[in-house]
C-alpha positions as CSV (number, residue, x, y, z in Angstrom):
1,X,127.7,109.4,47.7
2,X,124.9,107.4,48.1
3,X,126.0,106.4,51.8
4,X,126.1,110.3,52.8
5,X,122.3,110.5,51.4
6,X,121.2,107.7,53.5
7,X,122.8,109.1,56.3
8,X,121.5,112.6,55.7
9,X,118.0,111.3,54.5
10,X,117.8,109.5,58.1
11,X,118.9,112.2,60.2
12,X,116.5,114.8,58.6
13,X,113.4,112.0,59.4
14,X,114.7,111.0,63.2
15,X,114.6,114.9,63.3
16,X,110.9,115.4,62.1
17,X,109.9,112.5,64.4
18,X,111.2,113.9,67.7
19,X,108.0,115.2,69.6
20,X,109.2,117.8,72.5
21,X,106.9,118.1,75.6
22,X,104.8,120.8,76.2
23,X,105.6,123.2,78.8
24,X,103.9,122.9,81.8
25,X,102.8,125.5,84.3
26,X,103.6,125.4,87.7
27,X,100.7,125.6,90.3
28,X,101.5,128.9,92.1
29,X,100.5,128.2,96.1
30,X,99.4,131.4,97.7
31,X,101.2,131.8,100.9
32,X,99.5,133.6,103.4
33,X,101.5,136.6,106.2
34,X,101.4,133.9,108.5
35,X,103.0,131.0,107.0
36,X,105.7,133.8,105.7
37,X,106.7,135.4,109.3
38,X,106.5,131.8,110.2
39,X,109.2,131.0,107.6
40,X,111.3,134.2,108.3
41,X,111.5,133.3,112.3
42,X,112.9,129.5,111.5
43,X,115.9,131.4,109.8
44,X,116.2,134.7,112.2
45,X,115.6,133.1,115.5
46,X,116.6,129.7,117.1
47,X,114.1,126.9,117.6
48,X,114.4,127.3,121.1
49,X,113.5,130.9,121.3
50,X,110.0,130.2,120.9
51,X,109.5,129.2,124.4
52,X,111.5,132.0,125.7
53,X,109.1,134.3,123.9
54,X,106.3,132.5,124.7
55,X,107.4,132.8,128.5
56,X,107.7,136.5,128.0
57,X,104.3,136.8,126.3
58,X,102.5,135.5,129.5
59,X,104.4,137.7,131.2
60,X,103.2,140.5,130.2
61,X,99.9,139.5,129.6
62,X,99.5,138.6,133.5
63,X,101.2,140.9,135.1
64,X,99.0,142.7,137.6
65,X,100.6,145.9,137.5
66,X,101.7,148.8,135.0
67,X,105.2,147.3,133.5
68,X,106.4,150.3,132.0
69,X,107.4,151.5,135.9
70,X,109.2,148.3,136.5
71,X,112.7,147.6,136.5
72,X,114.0,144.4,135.6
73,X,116.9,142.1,136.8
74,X,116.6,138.9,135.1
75,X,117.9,136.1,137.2
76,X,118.6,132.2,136.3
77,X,116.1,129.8,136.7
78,X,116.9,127.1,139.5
79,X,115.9,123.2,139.8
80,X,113.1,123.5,141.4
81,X,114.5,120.4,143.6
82,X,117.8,121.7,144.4
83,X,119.4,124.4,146.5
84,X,118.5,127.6,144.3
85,X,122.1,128.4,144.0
86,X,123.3,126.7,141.0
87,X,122.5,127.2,137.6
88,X,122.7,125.0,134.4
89,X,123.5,126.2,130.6
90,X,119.7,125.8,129.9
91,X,119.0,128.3,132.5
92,X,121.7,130.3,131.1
93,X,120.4,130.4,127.9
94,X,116.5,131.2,128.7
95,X,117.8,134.1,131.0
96,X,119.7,135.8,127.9
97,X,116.5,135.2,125.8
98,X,114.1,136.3,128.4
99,X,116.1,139.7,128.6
100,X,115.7,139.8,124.6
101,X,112.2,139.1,125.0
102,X,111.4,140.9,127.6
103,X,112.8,144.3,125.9
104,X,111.4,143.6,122.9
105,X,108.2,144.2,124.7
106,X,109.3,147.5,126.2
107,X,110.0,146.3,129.6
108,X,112.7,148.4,131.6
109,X,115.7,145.4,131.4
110,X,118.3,145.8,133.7
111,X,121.6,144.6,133.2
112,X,123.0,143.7,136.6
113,X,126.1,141.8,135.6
114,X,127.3,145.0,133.6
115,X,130.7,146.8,135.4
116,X,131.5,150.4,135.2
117,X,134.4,149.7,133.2
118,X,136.1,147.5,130.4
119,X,138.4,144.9,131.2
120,X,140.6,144.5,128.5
121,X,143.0,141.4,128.5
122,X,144.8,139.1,125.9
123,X,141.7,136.8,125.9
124,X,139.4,139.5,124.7
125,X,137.6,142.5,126.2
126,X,134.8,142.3,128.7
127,X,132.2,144.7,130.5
128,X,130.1,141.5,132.4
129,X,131.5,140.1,135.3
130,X,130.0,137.7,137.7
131,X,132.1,138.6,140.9
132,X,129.7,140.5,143.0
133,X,132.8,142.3,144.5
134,X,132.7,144.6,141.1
135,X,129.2,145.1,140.6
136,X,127.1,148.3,141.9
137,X,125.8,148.0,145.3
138,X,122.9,149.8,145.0
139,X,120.8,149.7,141.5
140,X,116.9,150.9,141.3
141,X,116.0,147.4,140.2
142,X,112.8,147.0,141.4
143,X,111.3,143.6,140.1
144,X,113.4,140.5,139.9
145,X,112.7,137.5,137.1
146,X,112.8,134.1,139.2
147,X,111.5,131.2,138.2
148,X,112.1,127.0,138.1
149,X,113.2,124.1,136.3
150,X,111.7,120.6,136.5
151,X,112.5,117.8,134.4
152,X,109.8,115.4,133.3
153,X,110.2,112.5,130.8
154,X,109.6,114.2,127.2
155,X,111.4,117.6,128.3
156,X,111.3,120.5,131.1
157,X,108.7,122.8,132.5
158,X,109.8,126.2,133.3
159,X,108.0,128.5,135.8
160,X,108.6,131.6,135.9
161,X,107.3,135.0,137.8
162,X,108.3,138.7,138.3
163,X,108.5,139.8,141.9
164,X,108.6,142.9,143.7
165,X,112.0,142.9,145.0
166,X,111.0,144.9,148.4
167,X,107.5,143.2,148.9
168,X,107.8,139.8,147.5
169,X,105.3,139.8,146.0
170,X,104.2,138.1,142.5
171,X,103.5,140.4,140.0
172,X,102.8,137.6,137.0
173,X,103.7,134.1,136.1
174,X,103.9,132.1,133.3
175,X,104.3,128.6,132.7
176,X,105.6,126.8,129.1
177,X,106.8,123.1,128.5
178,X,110.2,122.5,126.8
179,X,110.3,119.6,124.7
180,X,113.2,117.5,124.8
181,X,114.3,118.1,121.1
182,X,114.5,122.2,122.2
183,X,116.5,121.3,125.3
184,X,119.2,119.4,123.6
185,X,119.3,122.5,121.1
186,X,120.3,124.6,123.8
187,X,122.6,122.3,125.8
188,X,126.4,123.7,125.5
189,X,127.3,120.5,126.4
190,X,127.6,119.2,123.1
191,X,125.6,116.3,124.0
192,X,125.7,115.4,127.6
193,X,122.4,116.3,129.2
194,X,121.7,119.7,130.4
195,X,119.7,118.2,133.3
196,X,120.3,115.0,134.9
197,X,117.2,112.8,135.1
198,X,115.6,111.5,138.6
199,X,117.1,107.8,139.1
């Protein structure tokens, strides 16, 4: 009996003494509309597709004609050291961006590598070919995306310019460095460089 006081007598003081903190508020931070879409376009769009937009911006912005008359084939970007007939999956990947981008800005985007038809096969079903034997001879494409690829030592430097299919000539440019980190994000590669260095 006396040992069940004791014990009760304790628990009831251990009880009275315990001291719980005080809630605390958290410091709201205001975020401003900037910081958010900033936020929003890490999660909808891939690091790399900043530069492709960026490209696209300049674009537009020094282009010396009206764009909304211009058709659009978007082409790869080439070395700018090698034969202008080869293309690497960094190329690749700008070109689809740049016809995202591109649109998105309400230029006319022509899709050259589109067929007539749907090629339907075990493997999958396709509309894009790249055998010029089953394209359309003739499309009103009348301004062509070309541009360059040159690799310094912290990443690549893309140029890049709309010209006038029939008279060659420029109709804007734009210029924006790649770091290395973006380059390796788009590699396909898994790894292996997208562009081999100078030796």
């Amino acid at each position: 009996m006396k040992l069940s006081i004791v014990v009760s007598f304790t628990a009831l003081f251990l009880g009275a003494c315990t001291v719980l903190p005080a809630k605390q508020e958290i410091a709201q931070t205001e975020v401003s509309d900037e910081e958010k879409s900033a936020a929003e376009e890490i999660y909808t769009q891939a690091y790399s597709a900043r530069y492709s937009a960026e490209l696209a911006e300049q674009l537009v912005k020094n282009a010396s004609i009206r764009l909304n008359s211009a058709k659009v084939g978007i082409t790869n970007l080439v070395g700018v050291t090698g034969q202008y007939d080869q293309s690497s999956p960094l190329s690749m990947v700008l070109s689809e961006q740049l016809a995202q981008e591109l649109h998105t800005r309400e230029l006319s985007v022509l899709d050259f590598k589109a067929t007539n038809f749907i090629r339907v096969t075990p493997k999958g079903d396709f509309a894009l070919t790249r055998d010029y034997l089953e394209l359309d001879e003739i499309m009103p494409i009348t301004h062509v995306l070309v541009g360059t690829l040159s690799h310094h030592r912290d990443g690549v430097m893309a140029n890049a310019r709309l010209v006038n299919i029939n008279t060659k000539e420029v109709a804007s440019v734009a210029q924006v460095f790649i770091p290395e980190s973006a380059v390796r994000q788009l590699d396909e590669n898994y790894g292996q460089p997208v562009l081999r260095k100078a030796p």
